[in-house]
N, C-alpha and C positions, 0 to 999 in steps of 0.2 A: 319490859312492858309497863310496869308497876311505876317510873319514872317519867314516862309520857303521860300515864293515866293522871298520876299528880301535877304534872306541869298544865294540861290543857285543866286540869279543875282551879289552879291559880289562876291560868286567863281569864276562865267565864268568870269568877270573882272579881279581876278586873273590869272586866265589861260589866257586869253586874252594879259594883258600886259607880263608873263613869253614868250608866243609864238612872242611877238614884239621885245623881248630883245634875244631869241634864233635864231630867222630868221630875224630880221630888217625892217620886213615892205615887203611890195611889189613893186620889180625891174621889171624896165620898161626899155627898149634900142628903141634908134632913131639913125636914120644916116642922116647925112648933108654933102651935097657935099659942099668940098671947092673951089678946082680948076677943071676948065674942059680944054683941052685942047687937039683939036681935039680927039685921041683915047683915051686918058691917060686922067684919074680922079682922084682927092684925095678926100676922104670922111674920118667923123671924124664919131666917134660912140661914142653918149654917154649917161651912164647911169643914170637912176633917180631912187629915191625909194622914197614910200611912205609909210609914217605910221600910215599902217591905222588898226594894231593890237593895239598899245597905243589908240588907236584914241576912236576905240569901246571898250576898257578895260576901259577909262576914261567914257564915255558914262552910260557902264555897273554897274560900283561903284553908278556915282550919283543915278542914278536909283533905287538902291539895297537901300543906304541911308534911297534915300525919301520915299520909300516902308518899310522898318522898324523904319522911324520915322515917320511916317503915322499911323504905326499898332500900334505902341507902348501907342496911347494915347486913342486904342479905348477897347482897351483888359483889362482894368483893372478894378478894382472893382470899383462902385458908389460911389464919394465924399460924397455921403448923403445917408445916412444908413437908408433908411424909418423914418426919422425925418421932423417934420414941416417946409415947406419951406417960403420962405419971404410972397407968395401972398397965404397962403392956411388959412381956418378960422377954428379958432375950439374951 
């Protein structure tokens, strides 16, 4: 379970960072007044963006990793094959 869980959280990472590099994040706009003078205004308008698709595609990778390198060392067979171990007597 623990191996699929990781592999589908590396896709949405994939998808995650594809949808960062086709739309750039998420744009935000502000406006700041420069001059006022009595009726007359100048305002600048400007835009910001954030990237917060890389942001969670990076996020989403580490995660998927440590979830299949987690699972990786519980799922295999026993180092010791029903053989005498250091503190057993016989």
């Amino acid at each position: 379970m623990k191996p699929a869980v990781g592999t589908l959280l590396i896709v949405a990472a994939i998808a995650a960072f594809a949808w960062g590099i086709t739309h750039g994040g998420m744009h935000f706009s502000r406006q700041d007044s420069v001059v006022q003078s009595g009726a007359a205004e100048g305002a600048i308008i400007k835009t910001n963006s954030l990237p917060l698709a890389p942001i969670a595609g990076a996020v989403l990778l580490v995660a998927g990793v440590i979830v299949l390198v987690s699972s990786r060392g519980t799922s295999g067979p026993s180092t010791n094959a029903g053989g005498p171990t250091a503190g057993s007597r016989e």
